[in-house]
C-alpha positions as CSV (number, residue, x, y, z in Angstrom):
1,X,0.0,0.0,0.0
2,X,2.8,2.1,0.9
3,X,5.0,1.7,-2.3
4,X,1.4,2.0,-4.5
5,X,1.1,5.5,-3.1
6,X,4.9,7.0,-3.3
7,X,4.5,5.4,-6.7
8,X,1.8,7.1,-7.9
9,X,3.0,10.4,-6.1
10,X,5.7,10.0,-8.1
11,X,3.8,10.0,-11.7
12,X,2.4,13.1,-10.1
13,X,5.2,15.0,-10.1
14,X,6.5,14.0,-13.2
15,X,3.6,14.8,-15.0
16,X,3.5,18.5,-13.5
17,X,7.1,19.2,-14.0
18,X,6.4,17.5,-17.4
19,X,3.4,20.2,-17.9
20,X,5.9,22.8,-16.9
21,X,8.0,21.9,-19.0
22,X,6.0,21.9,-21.9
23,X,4.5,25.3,-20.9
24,X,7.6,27.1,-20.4
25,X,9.1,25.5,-24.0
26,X,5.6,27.2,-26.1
27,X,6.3,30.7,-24.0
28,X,9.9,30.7,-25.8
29,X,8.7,29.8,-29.0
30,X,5.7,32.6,-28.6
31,X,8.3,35.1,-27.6
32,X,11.0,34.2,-30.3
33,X,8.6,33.8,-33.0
34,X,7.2,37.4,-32.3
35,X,10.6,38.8,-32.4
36,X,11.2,37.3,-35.5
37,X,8.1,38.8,-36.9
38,X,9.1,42.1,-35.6
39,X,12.4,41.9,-36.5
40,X,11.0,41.7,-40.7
41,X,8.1,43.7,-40.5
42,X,9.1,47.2,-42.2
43,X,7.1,49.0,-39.4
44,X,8.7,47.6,-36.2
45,X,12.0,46.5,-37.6
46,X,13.7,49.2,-36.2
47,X,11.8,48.8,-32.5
48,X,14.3,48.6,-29.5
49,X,11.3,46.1,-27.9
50,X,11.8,43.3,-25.5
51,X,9.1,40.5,-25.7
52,X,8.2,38.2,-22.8
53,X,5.6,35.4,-22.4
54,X,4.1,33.9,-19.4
55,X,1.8,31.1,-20.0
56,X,0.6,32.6,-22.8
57,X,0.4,36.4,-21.8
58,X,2.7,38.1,-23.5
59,X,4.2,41.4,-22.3
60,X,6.2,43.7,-24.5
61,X,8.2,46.6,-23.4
62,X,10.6,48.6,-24.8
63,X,10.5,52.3,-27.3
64,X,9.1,52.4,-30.9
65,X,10.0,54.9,-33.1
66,X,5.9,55.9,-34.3
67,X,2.7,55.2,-32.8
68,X,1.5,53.1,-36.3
69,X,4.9,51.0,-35.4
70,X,3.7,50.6,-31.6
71,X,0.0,48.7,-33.2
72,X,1.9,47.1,-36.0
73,X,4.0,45.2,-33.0
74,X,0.8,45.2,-30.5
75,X,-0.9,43.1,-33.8
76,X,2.0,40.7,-34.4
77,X,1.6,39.8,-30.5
78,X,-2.0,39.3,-30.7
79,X,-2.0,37.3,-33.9
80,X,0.8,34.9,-32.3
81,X,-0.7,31.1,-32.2
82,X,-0.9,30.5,-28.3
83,X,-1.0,33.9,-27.5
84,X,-3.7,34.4,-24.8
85,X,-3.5,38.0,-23.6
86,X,-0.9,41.2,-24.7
87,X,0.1,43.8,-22.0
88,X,2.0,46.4,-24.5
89,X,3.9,48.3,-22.3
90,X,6.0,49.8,-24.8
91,X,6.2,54.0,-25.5
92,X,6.7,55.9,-28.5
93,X,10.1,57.8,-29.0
94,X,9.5,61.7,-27.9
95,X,10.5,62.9,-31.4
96,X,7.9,60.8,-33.0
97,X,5.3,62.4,-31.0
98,X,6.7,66.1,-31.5
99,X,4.0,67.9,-33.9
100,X,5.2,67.8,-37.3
101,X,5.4,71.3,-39.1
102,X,2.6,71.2,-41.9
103,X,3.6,71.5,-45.4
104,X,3.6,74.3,-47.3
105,X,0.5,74.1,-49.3
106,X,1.9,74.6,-53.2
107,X,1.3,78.0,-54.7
108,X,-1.4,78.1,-57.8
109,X,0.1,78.1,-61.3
110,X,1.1,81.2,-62.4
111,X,-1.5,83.4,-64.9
112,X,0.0,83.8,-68.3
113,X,-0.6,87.2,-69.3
114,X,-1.1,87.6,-72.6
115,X,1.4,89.4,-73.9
116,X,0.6,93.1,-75.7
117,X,0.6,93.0,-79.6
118,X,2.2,95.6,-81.5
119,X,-0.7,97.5,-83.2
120,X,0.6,97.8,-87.3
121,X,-0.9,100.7,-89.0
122,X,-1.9,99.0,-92.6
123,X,-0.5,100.5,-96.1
124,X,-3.1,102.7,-97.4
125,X,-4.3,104.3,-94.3
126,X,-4.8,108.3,-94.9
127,X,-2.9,110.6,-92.8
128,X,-4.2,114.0,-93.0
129,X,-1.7,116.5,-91.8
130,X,-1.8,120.6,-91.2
131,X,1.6,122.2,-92.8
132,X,3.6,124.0,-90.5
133,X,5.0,126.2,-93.3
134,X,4.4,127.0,-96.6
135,X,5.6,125.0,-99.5
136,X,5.3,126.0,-103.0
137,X,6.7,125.1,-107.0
138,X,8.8,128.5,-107.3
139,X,9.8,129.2,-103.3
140,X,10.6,125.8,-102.5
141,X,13.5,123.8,-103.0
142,X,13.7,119.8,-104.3
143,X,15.1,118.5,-101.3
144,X,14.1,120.6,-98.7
145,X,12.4,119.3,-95.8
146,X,8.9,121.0,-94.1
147,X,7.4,120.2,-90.6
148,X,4.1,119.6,-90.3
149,X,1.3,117.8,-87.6
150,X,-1.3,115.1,-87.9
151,X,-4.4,116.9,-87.9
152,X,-6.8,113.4,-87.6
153,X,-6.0,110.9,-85.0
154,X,-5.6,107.5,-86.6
155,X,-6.6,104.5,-84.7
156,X,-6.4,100.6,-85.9
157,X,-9.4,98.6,-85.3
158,X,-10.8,100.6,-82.7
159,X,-7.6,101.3,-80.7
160,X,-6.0,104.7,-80.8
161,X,-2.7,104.7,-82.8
162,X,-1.9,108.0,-83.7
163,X,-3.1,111.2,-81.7
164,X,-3.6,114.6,-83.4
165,X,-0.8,116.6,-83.0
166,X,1.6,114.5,-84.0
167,X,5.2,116.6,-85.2
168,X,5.4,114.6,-88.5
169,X,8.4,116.0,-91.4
170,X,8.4,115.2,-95.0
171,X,10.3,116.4,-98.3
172,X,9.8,118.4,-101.0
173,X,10.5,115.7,-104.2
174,X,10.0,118.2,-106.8
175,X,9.9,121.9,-107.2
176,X,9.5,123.3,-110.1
177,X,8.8,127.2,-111.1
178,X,6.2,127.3,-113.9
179,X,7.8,130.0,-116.8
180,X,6.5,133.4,-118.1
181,X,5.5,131.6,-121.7
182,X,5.6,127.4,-121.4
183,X,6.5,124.9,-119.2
184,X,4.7,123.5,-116.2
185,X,5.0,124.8,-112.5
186,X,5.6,121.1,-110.4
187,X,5.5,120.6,-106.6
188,X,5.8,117.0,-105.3
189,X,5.7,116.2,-101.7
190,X,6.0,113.4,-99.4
191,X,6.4,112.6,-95.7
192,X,9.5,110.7,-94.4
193,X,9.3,110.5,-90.4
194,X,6.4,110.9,-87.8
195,X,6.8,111.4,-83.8
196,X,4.6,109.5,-81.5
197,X,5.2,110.1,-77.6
198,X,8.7,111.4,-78.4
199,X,9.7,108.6,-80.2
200,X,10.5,109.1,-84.2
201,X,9.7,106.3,-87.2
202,X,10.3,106.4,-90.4
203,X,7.1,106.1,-92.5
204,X,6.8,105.6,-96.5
205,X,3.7,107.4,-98.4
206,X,2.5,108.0,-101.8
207,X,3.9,111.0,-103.0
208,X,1.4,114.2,-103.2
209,X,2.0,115.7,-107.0
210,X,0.8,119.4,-107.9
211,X,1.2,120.7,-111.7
212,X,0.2,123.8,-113.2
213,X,0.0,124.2,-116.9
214,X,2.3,126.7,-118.8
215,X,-0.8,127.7,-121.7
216,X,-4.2,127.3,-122.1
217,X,-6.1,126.4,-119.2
218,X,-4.3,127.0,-115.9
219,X,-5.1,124.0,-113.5
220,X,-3.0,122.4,-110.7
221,X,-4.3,118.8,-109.3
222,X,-2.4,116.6,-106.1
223,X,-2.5,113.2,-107.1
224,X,-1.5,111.7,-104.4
225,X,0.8,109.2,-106.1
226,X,-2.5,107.5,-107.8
227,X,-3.9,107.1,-104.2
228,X,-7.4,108.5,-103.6
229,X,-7.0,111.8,-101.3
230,X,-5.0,114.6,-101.2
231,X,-5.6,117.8,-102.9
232,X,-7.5,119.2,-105.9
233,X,-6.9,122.1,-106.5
234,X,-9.3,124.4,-108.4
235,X,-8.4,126.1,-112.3
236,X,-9.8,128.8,-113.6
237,X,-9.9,129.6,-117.2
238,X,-8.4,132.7,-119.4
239,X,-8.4,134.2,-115.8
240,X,-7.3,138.0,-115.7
241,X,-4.7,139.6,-113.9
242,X,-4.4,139.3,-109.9
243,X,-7.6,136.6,-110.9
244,X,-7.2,134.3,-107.4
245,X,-7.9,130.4,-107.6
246,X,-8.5,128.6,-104.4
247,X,-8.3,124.7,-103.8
248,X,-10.1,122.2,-101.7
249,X,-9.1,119.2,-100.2
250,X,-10.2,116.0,-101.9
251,X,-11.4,112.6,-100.4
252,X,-13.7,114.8,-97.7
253,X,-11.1,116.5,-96.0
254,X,-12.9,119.3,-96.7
255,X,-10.1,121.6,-96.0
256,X,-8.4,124.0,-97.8
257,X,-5.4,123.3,-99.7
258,X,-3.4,124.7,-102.3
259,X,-3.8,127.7,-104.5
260,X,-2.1,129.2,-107.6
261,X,-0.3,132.5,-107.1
262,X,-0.8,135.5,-109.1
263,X,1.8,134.3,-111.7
264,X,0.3,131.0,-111.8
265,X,2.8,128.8,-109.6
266,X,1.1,126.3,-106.8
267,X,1.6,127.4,-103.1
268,X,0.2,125.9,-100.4
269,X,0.5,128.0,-97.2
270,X,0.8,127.4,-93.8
271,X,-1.3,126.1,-92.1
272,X,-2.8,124.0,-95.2
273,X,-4.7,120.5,-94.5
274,X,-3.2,118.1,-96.8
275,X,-4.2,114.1,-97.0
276,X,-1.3,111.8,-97.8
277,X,-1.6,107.9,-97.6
278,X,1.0,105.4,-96.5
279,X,2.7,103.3,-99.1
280,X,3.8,100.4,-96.1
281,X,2.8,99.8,-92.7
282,X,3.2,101.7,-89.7
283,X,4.7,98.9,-86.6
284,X,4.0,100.7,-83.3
285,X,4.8,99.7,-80.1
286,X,1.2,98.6,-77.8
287,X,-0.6,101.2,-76.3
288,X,-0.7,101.3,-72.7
């Protein structure tokens, strides 16, 4: 009876430290598998955590770098096979918890502004000017250049290109006296430069061409190069001594332009409205 009972306390204790046994070798394995885990996980890899298991319950302790790092480990624990209970007693690093500055929210696109166009004042545009001296077939000279201003603004489409009042010089071609018996009195002009807001360009225009007849009738007529405009300048025939003949300007200027003198030469004075048109365009700069 004796020996039946010190056996069977004997079985006893083997089987418990045999439980034990058992118990403590699936606590390693829990605890070294989760570190493995850890270890390859990109979230935790870099965790300074220590992991320890006690019949199942695992405690883990120990600094992670993020809070999303801290769950990722926390998960790995609880997902463990014989993993009963997780105690995380682990803390974030206090850099990761520091606010982080907010980023600079990215500045709109630019606006392209369109750039200004240079306004071009076309080839056959009429420039109606006011003489700022008189020019005439027997005073002037071929060569010689006369001032005069725009007496018209010219605009392009509806924008303003050329105020009145623009200084604007040109050239007497021709001049040519008519004689005492034959031959024809000749004045050709054209203009050469205009000033805009104190800056100069050259222009080209039809040339403005005045004859007077040496016999017969007496007439004088601005052609204008061919170009519609310019002057037409009235004849009168037989006319007696001292007879005056006054001009208009053609192409509805409506302003008066040249006359013949007393011995039948072609003046126009100052302050004469004459129409020229440009032969090429005008390139300006954009208006303001």
């Amino acid at each position: 009876m004796l020996k039946s009972t010190a056996l069977f306390s004997t079985l006893i204790l083997l089987l418990g430290m045999a439980i034990a046994c058992s118990k403590h070798t699936k606590d390693e394995q829990i605890q070294q598998d989760i570190q493995t885990k850890a270890a390859a996980d990109p979230d935790t890899k870099d965790a300074d955590v220590q992991v320890a298991s006690k019949e199942g319950k695992v405690t883990l302790s120990g600094k992670v770098k993020t809070p999303a790092a801290r769950k990722k480990l926390e998960q790995i624990a609880k997902e463990e096979p014989g993993t009963a209970d997780v105690d995380d007693q682990t803390s974030v690093e206090p850099e990761a918890m520091a606010p982080q500055p907010s980023q600079p929210v990215p500045a709109p696109p630019p606006v392209e502004i369109p750039k200004p166009q240079p306004i071009v004042v076309p080839s056959g545009t009429a420039l109606t000017v006011k003489l700022g001296q008189a020019v005439g077939s027997k005073t002037s000279q071929t060569g010689q250049t006369f001032l005069a201003t725009l007496a018209q603004p010219v605009t392009v489409s509806g924008t303003p290109a050329i105020p009145a009042g623009s200084t604007i010089s040109g050239t007497v071609v021709s001049a040519k006296a008519k004689g005492k018996i034959k031959g024809e009195g000749e004045l050709v002009l054209t203009l050469n430069n205009i000033t805009i807001n104190g800056r100069t360009y050259s222009i080209k225009t039809a040339t403005l061409d005045s004859t007077v007849k040496g016999k017969g009738k007496r007439t004088a007529v601005a052609t204008g190069g061919g170009a519609a405009g310019g002057a037409l300048i009235g004849g009168i025939a037989g006319g007696g001594k001292g007879a005056g003949i006054g001009a208009l300007v053609g192409a509805g200027a409506g302003l008066v332009g040249g006359t013949l003198t007393g011995n039948k030469q072609i003046e126009y004075p100052a302050e004469s409205a004459l129409t020229f048109q440009l032969s090429a365009p005008l390139t300006l700069p954009p208006s303001a």
